[in-house]
FIKOLZA-1660 file (N, C-alpha, C; in steps of 0.1 Angstrom, whole numbers, plus 5000, padded with zeros to 4 digits):
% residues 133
   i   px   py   pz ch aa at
   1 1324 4823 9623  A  X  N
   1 1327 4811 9629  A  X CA
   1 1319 4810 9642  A  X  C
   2 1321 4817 9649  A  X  N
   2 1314 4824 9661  A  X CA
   2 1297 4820 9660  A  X  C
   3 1293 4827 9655  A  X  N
   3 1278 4825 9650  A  X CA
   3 1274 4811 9641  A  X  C
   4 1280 4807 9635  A  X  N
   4 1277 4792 9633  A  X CA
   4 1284 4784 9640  A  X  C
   5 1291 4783 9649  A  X  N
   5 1292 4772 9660  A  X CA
   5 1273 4775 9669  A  X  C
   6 1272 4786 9673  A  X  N
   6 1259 4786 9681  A  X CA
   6 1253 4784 9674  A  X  C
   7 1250 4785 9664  A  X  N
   7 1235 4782 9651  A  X CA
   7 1236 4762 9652  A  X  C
   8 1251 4756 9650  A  X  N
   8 1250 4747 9651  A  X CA
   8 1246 4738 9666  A  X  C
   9 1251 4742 9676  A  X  N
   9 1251 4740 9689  A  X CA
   9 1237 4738 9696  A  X  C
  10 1230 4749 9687  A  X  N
  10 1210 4751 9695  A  X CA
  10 1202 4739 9682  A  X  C
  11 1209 4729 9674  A  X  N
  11 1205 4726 9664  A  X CA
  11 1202 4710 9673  A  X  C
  12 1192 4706 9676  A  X  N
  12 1190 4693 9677  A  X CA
  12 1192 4677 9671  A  X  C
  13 1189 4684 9657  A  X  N
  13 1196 4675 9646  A  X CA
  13 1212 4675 9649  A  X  C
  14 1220 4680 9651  A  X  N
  14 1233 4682 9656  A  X CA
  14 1234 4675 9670  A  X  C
  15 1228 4683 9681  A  X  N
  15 1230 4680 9694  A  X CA
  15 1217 4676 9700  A  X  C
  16 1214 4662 9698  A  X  N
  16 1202 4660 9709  A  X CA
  16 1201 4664 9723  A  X  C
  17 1190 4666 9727  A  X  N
  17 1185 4672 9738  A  X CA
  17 1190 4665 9749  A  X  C
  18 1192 4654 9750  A  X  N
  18 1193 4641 9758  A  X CA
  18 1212 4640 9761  A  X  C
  19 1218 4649 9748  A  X  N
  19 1232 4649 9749  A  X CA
  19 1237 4664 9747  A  X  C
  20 1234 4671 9745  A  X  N
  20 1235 4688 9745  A  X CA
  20 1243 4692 9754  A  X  C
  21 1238 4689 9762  A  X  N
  21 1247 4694 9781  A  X CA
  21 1260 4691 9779  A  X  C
  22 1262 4675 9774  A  X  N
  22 1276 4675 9772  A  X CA
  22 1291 4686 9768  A  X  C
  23 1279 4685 9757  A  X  N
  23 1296 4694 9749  A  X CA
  23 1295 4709 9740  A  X  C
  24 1279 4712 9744  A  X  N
  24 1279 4721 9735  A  X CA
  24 1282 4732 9741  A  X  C
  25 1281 4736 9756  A  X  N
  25 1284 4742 9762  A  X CA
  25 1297 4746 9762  A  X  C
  26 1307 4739 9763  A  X  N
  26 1323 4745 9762  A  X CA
  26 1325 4742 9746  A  X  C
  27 1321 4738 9736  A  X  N
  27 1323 4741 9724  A  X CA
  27 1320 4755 9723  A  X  C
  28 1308 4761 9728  A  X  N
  28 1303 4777 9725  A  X CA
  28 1313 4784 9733  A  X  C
  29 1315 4781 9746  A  X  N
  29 1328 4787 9753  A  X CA
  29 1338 4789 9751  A  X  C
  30 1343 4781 9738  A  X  N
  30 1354 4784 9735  A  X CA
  30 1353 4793 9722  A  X  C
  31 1347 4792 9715  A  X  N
  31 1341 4799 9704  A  X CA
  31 1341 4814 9705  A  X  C
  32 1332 4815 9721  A  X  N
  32 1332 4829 9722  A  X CA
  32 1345 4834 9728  A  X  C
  33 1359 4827 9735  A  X  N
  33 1368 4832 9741  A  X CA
  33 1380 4835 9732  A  X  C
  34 1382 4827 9715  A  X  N
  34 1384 4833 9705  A  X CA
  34 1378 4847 9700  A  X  C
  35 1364 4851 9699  A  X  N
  35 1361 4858 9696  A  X CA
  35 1366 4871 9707  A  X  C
  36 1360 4871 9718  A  X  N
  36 1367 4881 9729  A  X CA
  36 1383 4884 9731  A  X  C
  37 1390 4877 9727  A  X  N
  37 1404 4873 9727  A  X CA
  37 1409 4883 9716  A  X  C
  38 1404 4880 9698  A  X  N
  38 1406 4886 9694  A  X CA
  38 1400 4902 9692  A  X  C
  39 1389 4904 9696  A  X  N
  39 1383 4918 9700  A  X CA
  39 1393 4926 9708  A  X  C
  40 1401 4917 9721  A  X  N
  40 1404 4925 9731  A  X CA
  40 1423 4930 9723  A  X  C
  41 1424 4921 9715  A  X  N
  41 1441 4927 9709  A  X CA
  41 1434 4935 9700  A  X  C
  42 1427 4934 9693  A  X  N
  42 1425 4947 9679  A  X CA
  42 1418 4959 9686  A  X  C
  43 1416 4955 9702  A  X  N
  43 1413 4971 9706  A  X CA
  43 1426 4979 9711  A  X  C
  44 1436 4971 9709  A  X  N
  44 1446 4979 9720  A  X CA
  44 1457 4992 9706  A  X  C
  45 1457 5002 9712  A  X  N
  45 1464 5007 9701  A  X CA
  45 1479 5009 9706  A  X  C
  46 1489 5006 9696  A  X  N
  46 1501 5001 9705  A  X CA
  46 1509 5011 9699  A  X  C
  47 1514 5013 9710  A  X  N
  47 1521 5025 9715  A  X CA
  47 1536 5022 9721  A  X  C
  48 1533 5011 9735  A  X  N
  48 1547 5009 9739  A  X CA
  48 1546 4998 9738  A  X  C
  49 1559 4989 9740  A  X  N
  49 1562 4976 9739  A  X CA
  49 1554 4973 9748  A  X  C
  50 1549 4973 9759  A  X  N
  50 1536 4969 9768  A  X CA
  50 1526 4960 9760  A  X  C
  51 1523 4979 9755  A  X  N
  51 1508 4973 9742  A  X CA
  51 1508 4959 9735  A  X  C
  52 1519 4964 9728  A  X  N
  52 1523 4951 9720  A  X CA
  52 1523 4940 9723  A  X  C
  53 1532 4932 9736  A  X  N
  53 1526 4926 9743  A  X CA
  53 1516 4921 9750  A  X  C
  54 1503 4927 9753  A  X  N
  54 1494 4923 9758  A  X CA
  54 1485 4918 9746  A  X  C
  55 1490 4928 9732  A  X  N
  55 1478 4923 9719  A  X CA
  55 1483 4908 9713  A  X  C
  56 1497 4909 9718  A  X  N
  56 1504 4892 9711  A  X CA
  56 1498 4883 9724  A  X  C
  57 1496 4886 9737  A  X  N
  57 1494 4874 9743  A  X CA
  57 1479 4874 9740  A  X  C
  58 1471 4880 9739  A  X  N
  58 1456 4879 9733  A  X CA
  58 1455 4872 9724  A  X  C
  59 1464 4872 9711  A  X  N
  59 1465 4867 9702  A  X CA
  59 1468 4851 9704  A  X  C
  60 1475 4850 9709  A  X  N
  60 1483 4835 9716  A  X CA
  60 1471 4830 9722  A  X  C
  61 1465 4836 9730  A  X  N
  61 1455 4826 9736  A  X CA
  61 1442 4826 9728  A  X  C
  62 1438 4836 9718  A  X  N
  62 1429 4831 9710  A  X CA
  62 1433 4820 9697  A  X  C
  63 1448 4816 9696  A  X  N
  63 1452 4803 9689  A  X CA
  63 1451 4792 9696  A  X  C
  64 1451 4795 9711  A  X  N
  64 1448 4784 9716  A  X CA
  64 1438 4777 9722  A  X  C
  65 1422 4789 9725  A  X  N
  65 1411 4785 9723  A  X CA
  65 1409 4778 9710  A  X  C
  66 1413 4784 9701  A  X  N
  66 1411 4777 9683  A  X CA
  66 1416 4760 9688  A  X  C
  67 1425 4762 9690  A  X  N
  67 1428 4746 9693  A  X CA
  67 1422 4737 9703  A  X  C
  68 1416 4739 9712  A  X  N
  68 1405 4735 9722  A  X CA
  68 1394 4732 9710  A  X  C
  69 1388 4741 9704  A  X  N
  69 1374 4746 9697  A  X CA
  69 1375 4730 9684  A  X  C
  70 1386 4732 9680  A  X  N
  70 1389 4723 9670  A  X CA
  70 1389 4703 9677  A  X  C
  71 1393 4703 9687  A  X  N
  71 1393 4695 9695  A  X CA
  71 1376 4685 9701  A  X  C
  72 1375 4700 9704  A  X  N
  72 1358 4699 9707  A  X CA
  72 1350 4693 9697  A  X  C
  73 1352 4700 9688  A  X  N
  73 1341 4695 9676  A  X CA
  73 1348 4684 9669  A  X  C
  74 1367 4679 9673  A  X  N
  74 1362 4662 9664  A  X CA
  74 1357 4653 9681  A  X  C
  75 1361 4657 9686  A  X  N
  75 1350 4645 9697  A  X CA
  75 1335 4648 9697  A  X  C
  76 1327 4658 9694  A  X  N
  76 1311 4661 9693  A  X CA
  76 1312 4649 9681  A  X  C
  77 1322 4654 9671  A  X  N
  77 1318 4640 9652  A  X CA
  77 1320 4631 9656  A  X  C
  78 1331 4623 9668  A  X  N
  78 1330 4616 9667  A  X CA
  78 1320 4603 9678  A  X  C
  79 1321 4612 9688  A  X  N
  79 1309 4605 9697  A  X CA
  79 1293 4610 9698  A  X  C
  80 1286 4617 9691  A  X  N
  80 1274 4620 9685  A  X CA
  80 1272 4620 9670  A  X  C
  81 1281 4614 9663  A  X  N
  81 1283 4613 9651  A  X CA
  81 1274 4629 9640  A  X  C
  82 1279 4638 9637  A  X  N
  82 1273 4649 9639  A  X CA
  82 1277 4643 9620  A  X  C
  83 1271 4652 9614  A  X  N
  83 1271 4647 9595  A  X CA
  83 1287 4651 9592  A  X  C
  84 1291 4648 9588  A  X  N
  84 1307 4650 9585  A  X CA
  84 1305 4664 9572  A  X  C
  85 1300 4663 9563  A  X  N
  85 1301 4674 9551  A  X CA
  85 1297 4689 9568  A  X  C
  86 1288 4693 9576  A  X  N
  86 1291 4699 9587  A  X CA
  86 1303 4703 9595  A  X  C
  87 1307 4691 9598  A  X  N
  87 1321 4690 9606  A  X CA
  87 1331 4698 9596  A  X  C
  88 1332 4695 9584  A  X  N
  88 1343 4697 9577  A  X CA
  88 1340 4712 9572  A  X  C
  89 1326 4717 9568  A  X  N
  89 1325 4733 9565  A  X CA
  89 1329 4739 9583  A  X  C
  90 1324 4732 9594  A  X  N
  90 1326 4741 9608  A  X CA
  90 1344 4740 9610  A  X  C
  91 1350 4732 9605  A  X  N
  91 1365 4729 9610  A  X CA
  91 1369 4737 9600  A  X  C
  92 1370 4740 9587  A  X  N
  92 1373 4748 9577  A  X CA
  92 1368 4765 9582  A  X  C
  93 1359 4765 9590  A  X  N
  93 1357 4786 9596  A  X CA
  93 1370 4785 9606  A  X  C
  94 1370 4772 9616  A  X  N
  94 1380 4774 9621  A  X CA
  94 1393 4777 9619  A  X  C
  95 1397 4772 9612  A  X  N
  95 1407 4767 9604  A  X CA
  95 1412 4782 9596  A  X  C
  96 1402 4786 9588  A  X  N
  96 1401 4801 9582  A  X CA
  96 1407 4812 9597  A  X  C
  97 1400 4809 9602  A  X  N
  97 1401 4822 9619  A  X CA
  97 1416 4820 9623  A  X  C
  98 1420 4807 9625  A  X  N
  98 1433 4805 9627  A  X CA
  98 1443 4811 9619  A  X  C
  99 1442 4809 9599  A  X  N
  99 1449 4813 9594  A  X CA
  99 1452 4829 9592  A  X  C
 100 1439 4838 9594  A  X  N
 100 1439 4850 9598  A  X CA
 100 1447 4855 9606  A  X  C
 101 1443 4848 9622  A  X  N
 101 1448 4853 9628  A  X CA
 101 1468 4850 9628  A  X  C
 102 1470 4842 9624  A  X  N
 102 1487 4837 9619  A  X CA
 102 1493 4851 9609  A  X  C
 103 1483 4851 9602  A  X  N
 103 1487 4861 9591  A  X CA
 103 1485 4874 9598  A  X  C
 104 1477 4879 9606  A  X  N
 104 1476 4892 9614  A  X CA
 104 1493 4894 9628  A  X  C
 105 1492 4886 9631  A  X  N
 105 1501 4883 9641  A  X CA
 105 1515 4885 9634  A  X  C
 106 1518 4879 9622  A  X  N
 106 1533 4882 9617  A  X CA
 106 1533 4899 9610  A  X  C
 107 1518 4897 9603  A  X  N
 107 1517 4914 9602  A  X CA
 107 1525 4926 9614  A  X  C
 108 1516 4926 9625  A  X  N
 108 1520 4931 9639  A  X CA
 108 1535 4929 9643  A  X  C
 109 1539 4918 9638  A  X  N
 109 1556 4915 9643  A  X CA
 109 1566 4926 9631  A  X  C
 110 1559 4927 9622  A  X  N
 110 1564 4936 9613  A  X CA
 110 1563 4950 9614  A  X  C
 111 1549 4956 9618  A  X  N
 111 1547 4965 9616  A  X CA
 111 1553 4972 9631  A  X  C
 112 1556 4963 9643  A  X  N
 112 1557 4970 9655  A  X CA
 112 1568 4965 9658  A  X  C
 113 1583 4964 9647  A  X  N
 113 1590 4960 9649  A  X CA
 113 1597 4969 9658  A  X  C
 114 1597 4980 9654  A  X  N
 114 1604 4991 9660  A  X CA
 114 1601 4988 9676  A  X  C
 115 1594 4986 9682  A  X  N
 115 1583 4990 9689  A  X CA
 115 1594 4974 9703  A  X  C
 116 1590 4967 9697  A  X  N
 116 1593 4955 9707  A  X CA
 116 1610 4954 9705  A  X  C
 117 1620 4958 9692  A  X  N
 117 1632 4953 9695  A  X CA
 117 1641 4966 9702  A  X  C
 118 1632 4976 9713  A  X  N
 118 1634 4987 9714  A  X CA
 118 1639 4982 9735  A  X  C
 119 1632 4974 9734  A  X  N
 119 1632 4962 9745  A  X CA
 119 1638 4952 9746  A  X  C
 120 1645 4943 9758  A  X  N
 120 1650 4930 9756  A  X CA
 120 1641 4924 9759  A  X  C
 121 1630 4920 9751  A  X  N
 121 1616 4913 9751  A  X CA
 121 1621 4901 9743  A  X  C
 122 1617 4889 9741  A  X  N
 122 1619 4873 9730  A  X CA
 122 1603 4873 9728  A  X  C
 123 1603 4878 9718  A  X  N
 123 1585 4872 9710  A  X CA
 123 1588 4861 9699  A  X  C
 124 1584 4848 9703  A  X  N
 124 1586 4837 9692  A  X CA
 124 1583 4842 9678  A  X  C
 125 1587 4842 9667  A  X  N
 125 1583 4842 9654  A  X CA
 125 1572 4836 9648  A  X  C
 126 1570 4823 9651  A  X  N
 126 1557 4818 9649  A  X CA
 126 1552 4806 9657  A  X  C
 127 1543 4812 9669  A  X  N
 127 1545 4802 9680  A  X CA
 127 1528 4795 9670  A  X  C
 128 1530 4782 9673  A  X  N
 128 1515 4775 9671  A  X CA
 128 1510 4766 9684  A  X  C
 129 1496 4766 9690  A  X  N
 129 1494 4758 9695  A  X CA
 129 1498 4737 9694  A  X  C
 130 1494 4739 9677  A  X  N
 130 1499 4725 9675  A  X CA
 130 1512 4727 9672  A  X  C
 131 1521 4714 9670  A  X  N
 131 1532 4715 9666  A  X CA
 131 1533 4711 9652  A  X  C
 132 1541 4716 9643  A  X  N
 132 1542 4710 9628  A  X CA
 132 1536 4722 9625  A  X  C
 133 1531 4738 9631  A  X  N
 133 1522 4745 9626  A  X CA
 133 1532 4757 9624  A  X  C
% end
């Protein structure tokens, strides 16, 4: 996802030169702060309820770059009119990264159950950036 948001972003046919500045810039910034976001929780190896918490709020905020990212790219479709069969393979990686990471995240609620109800800690069950998610 990562790598084809930039592959698309450096693409002129995509982003003319004259409008590039606009939006491609924090479209890739967000791109890369999912990517970092998620690198930085699958490095932590969790041990105390600490751990645990710092890999779920990682996680939380690489769902919510996803939701910025997603954002981004329907205002690039729809005020540079970018080819829609694009839009819809680039929103569908996102979309994939999201469901991943949803499905990694309840994984971790399971597997480190021990771990966080060992604490009077409240970790939502399935928090989503959007609602209805």
């Amino acid at each position: 996802m990562c790598t084809y948001t930039i592959t698309i972003c450096k693409n002129e046919k995509n982003f003319p030169k004259r409008d590039r500045w606009i939006l491609t810039q924090p479209i890739v910034s967000e791109a890369l702060a999912v990517m970092t976001c998620i690198r930085r929780a699958n490095a932590v190896k969790v041990v105390e309820c600490d751990d645990y918490t710092y890999r779920r709020r990682q996680q939380i905020e690489a769902l919510s770059h996803l939701e910025a990212l997603l954002s981004l790219i329907d205002l690039a479709y729809v005020e540079l009119s970018i080819e829609s069969t694009r839009v819809e393979y680039w929103t569908g990686l996102v979309l994939d990264v999201e469901d991943k990471l949803k499905g990694w995240r309840k994984s971790d609620r399971e597997r480190y159950k021990s771990i966080w109800q060992a604490r009077t800690v409240t970790i939502p069950d399935d928090f989503s950036p959007r609602s209805g998610d």
